[in-house]
Backbone bond lengths (Angstrom), bond angles and torsions (degrees), N, CA, C in turn:
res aa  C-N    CA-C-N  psi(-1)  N-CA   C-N-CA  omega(-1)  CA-C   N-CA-C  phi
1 X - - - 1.438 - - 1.519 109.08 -
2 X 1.225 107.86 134.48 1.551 118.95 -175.96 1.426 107.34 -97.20
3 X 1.566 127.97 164.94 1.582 124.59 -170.52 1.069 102.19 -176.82
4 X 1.373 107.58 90.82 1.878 126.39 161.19 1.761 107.85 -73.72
5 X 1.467 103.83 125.34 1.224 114.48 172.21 1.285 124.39 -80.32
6 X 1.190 149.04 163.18 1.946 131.55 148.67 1.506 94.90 -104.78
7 X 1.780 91.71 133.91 1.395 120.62 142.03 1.569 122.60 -124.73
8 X 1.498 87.41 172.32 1.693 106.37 -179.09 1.569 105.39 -78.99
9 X 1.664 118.57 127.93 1.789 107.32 167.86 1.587 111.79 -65.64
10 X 1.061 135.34 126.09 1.091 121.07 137.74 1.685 150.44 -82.22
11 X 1.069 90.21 -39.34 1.821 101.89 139.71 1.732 120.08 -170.12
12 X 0.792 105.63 -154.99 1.769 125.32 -113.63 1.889 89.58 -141.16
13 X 1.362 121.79 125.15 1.646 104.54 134.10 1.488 97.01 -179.26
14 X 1.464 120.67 159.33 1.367 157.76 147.56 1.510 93.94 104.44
15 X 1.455 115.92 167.86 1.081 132.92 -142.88 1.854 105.72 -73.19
16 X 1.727 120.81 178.97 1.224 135.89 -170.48 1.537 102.04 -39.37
17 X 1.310 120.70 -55.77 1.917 123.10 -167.55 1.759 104.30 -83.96
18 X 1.077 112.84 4.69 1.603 107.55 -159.06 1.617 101.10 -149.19
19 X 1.194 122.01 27.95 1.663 115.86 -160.92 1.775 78.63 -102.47
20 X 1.414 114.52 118.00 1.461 123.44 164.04 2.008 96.62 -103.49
21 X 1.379 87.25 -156.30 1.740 107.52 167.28 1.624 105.02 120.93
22 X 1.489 96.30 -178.60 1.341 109.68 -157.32 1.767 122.94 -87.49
23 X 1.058 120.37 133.47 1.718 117.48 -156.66 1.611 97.82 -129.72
24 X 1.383 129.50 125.78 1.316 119.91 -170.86 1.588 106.82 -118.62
25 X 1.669 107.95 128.89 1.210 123.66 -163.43 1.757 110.30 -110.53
26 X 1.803 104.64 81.04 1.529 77.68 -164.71 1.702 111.87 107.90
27 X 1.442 77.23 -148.72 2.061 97.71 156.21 1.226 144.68 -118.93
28 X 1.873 87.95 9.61 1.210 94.49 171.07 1.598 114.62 -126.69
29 X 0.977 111.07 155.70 1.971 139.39 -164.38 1.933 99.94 -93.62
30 X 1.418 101.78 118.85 1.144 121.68 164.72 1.414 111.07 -129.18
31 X 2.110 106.53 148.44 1.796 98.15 160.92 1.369 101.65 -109.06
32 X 1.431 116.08 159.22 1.285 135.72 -131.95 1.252 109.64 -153.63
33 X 1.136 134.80 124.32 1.631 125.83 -178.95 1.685 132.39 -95.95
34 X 1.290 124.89 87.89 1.094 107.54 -137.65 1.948 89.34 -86.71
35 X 1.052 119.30 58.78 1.915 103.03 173.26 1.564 112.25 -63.21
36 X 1.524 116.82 -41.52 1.201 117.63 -166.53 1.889 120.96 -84.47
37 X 1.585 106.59 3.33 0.999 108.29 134.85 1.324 124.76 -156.56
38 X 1.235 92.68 107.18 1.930 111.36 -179.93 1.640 111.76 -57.06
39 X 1.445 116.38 -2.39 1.934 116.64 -177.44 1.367 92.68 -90.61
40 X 1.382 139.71 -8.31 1.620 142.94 -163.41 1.627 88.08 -81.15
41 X 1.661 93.39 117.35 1.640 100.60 162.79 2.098 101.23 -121.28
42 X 1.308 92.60 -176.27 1.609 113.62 -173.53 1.684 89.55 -55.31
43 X 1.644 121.54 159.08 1.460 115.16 -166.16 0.968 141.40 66.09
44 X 1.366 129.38 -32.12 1.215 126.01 174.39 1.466 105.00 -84.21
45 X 1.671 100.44 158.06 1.000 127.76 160.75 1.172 125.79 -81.56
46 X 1.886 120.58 132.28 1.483 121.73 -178.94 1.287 121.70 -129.71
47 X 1.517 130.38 153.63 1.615 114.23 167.96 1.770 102.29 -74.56
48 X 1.349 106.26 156.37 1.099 101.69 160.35 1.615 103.94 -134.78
49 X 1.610 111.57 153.09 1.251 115.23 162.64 1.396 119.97 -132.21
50 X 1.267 143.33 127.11 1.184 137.97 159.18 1.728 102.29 85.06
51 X 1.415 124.12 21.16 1.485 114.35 -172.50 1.884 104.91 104.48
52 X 1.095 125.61 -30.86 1.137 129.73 -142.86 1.987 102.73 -124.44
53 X 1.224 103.72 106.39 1.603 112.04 -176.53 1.578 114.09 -74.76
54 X 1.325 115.32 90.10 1.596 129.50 175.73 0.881 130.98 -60.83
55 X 1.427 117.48 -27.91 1.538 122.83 177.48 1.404 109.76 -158.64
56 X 1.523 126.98 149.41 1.448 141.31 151.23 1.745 101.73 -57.22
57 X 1.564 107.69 134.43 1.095 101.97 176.50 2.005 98.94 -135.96
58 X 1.051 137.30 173.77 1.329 144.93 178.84 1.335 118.91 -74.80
59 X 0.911 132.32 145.28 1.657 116.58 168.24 1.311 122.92 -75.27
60 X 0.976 122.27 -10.94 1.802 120.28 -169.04 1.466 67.64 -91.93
61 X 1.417 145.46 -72.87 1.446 114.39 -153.22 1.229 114.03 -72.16
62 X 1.077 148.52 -29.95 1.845 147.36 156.97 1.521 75.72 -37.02
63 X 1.000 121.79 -97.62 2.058 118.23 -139.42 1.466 102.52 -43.44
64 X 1.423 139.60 -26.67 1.411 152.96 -150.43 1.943 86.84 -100.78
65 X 0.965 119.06 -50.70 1.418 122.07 175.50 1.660 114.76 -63.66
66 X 1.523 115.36 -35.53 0.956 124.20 -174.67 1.752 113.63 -76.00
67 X 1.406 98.75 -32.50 1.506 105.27 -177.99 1.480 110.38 -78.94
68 X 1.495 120.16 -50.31 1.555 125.56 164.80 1.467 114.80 -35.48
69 X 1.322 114.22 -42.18 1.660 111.10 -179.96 1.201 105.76 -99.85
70 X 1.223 137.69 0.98 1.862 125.75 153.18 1.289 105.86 -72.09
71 X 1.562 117.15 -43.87 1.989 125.82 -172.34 1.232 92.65 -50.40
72 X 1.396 121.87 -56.44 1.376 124.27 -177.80 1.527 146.68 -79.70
73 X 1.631 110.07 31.41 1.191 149.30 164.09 1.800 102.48 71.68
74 X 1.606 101.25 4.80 1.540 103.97 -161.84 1.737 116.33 -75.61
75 X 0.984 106.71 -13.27 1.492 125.18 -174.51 1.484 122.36 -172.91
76 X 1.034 90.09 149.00 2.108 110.38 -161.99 1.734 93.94 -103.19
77 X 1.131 136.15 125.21 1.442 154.15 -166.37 1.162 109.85 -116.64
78 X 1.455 120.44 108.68 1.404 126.98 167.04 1.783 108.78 -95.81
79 X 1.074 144.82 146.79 0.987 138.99 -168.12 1.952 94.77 -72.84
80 X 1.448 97.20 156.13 1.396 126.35 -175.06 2.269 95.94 -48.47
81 X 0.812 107.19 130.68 1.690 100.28 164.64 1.729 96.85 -77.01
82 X 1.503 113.98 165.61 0.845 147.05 143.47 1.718 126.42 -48.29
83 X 1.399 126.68 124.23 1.232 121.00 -162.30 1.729 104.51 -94.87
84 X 1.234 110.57 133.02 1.639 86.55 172.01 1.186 110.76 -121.17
């Protein structure tokens, strides 16, 4: 069984094949590779799997994902930081 998470981008850098950066899950800070979608800007929300951000996802469903896995003792949720 496979299991893409949502996080928040926080940023962004180097070019179309190589654009990594930072994606916040929660309260905690991961880098993340977004190649497979190059439309991912700062703010948005993404799935991630395995290191690698698969899809743009909404925020009401990130926060709806986020609450299902606190109900479910699986993770502790600090609200999203602020991007600057």
């Amino acid at each position: 069984m496979c299991l893409a998470i949502p996080g928040k981008v926080l940023e962004i850098e180097g070019g179309d094949c190589t654009r990594a950066g930072k994606v916040q899950f929660g309260g905690i800070v991961r880098q993340v590779n977004f190649s497979f979608v190059p439309e991912a800007r700062v703010g948005d929300f993404v799935l991630v799997h395995v290191g690698f951000a698969i899809s743009i996802v909404e925020s009401t469903e990130a926060e709806r994902t986020y609450e299902l896995l606190e109900s479910m003792g699986v993770m502790e949720i600090d609200p999203p930081v602020e991007a600057s």
